[in-house]
C-alpha positions in Angstrom: 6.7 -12.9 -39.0 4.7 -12.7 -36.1 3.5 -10.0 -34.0 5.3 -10.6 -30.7 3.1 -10.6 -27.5 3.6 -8.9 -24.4 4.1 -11.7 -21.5 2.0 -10.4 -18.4 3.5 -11.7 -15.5 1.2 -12.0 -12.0 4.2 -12.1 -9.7 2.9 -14.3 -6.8 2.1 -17.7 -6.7 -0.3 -17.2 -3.7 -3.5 -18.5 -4.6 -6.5 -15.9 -5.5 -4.1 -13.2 -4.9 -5.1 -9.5 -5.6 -1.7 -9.4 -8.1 -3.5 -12.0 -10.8 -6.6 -10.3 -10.5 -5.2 -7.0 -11.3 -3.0 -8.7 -13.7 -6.3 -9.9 -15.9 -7.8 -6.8 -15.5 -4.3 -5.3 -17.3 -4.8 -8.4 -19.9 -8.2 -7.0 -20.9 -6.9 -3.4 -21.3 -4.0 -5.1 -23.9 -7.1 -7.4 -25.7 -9.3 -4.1 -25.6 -7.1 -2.7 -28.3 -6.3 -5.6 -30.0 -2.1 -6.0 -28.9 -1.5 -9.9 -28.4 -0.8 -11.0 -24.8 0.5 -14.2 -23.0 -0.2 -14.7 -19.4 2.1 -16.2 -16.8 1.0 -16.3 -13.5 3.7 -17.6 -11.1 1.2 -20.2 -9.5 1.8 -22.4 -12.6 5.6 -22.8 -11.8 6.6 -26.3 -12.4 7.2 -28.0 -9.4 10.4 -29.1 -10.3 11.7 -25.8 -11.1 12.1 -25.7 -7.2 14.3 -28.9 -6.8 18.2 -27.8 -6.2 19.4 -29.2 -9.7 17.4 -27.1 -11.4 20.1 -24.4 -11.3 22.6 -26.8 -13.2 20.1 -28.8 -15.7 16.6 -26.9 -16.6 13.6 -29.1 -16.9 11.7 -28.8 -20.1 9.3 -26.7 -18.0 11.6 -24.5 -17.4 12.9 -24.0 -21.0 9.4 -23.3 -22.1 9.1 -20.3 -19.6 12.6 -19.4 -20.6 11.1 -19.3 -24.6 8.2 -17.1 -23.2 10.3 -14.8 -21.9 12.7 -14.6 -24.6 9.7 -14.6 -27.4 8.3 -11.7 -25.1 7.8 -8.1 -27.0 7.7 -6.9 -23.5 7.3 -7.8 -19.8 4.2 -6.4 -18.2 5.2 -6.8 -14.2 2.2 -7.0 -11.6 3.9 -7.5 -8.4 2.6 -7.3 -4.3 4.6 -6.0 -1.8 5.6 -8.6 0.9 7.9 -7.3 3.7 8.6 -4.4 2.3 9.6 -5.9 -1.1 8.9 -8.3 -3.9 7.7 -11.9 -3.5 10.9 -14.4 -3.1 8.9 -16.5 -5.7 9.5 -13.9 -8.4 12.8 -13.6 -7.5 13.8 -17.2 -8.0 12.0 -17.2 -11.4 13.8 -14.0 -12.1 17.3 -16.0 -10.8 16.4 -19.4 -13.2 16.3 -17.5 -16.2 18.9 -17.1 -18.9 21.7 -14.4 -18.0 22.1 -12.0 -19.3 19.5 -12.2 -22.7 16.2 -12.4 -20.8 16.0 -9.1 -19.7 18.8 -7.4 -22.1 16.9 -4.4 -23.9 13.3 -6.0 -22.8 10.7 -3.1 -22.5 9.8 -4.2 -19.0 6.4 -2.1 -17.3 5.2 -2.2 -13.5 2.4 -2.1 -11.4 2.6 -2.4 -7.5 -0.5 -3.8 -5.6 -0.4 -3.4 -1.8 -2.8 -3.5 0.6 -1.1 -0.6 2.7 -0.9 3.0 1.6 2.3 3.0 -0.8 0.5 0.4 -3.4 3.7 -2.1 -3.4 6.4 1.4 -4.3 9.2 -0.6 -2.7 8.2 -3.3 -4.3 8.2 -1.9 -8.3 11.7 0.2 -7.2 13.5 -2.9 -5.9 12.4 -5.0 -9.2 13.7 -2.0 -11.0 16.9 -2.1 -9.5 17.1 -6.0 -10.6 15.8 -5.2 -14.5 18.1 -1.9 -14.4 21.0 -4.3 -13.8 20.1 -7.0 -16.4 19.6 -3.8 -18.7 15.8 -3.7 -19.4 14.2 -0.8 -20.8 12.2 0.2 -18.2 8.7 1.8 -18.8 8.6 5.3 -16.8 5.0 5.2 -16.2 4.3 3.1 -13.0 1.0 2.2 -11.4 0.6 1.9 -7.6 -2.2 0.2 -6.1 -2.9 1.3 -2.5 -5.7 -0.2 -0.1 -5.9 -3.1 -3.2 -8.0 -5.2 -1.2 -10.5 -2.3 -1.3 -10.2 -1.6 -4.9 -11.9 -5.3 -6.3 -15.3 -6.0 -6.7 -16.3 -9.7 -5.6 -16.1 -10.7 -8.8 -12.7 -9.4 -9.5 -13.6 -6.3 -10.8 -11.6 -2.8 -10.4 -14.1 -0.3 -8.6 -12.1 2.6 -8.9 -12.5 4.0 -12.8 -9.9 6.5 -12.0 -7.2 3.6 -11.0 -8.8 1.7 -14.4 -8.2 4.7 -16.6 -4.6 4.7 -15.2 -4.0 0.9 -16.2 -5.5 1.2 -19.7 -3.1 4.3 -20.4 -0.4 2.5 -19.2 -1.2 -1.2 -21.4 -1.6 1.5 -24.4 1.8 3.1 -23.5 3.7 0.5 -23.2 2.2 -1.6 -25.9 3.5 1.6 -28.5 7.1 1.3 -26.2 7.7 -2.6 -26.4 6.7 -2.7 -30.2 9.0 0.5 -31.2 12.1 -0.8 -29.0 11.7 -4.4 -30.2 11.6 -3.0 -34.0 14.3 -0.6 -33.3 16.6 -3.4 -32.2 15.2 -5.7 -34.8 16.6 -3.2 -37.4 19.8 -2.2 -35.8 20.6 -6.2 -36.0 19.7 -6.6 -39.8 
């Protein structure tokens, strides 16, 4: 069998936002030590994910994001804050998916990006809330990104190594959390 991956999740679909940059940047602390990753970065939504039917009758796009999800070892959340919360976009991607398997006992980790000086808090406890409810493990080790606009290099790059440090513990963590969950529940089901 396969080693499942852990599906990183940039939770905007604005264009070039800070979220997907700090989202690669989490990717490259999972690849560093070698744990397989998948990459979903909500600018790829399908179009017709967005059309009113799609409640009633998924589009094949949609079932292949559903199989991502499901397949997932874990869900490794980067989210903004907007208006003192979440993106709406990651919402409605959260509202299309399966109910209640998607998120039932997925190891599900966080980090808030914000350009003000709470690094996207409201935003990471309000997504709580939503994967407390669909009963998802929930990884106690949070990242907050204050100031995030402040914290990238042209290129992309993180220029705090503090703040770095602090996202490679957590991909470590929660790469060791996913993996024993997801084999503890593969056992108790045999």
């Amino acid at each position: 069998m396969r080693e499942r991956r852990i599906l990183i999740i940039s939770g905007t679909n604005r264009p070039g936002s800070h979220a997907k940059k700090i989202a690669q940047i989490v990717e490259n602390h999972y690849k560093t030590r070698e744990v397989p990753t998948d990459f979903l970065s909500l600018e790829d939504l399908p179009r017709e994910m967005f059309e009113a039917s799609a409640y009633a009758n998924k589009p094949p796009a949609i079932v292949g994001l559903q199989a991502r999800v499901l397949d997932a070892a874990g869900l490794h959340v980067v989210t903004p804050e907007y208006n003192g919360s979440f993106p709406g976009v990651l919402k409605y991607f959260i509202d299309m998916l399966k109910f209640p398997e998607s998120f039932e006992r997925k190891p599900v980790a966080f980090v808030g990006v914000a350009a003000g000086i709470w690094g996207a808090l409201r935003a990471v406890e309000h997504l709580q809330q939503i994967f407390g409810y669909r009963n998802a493990h929930i990884y106690p080790d949070r990242v907050f990104m204050p100031g995030v606009n402040k914290l990238l290099s042209a290129e992309g790059k993180l220029i705090d190594p503090a703040l770095d440090e602090r996202l490679a513990r957590q991909a470590a963590g929660f790469a060791k959390f996913a993996h024993a969950i997801t084999a503890h529940h593969q056992s108790a089901s045999t």
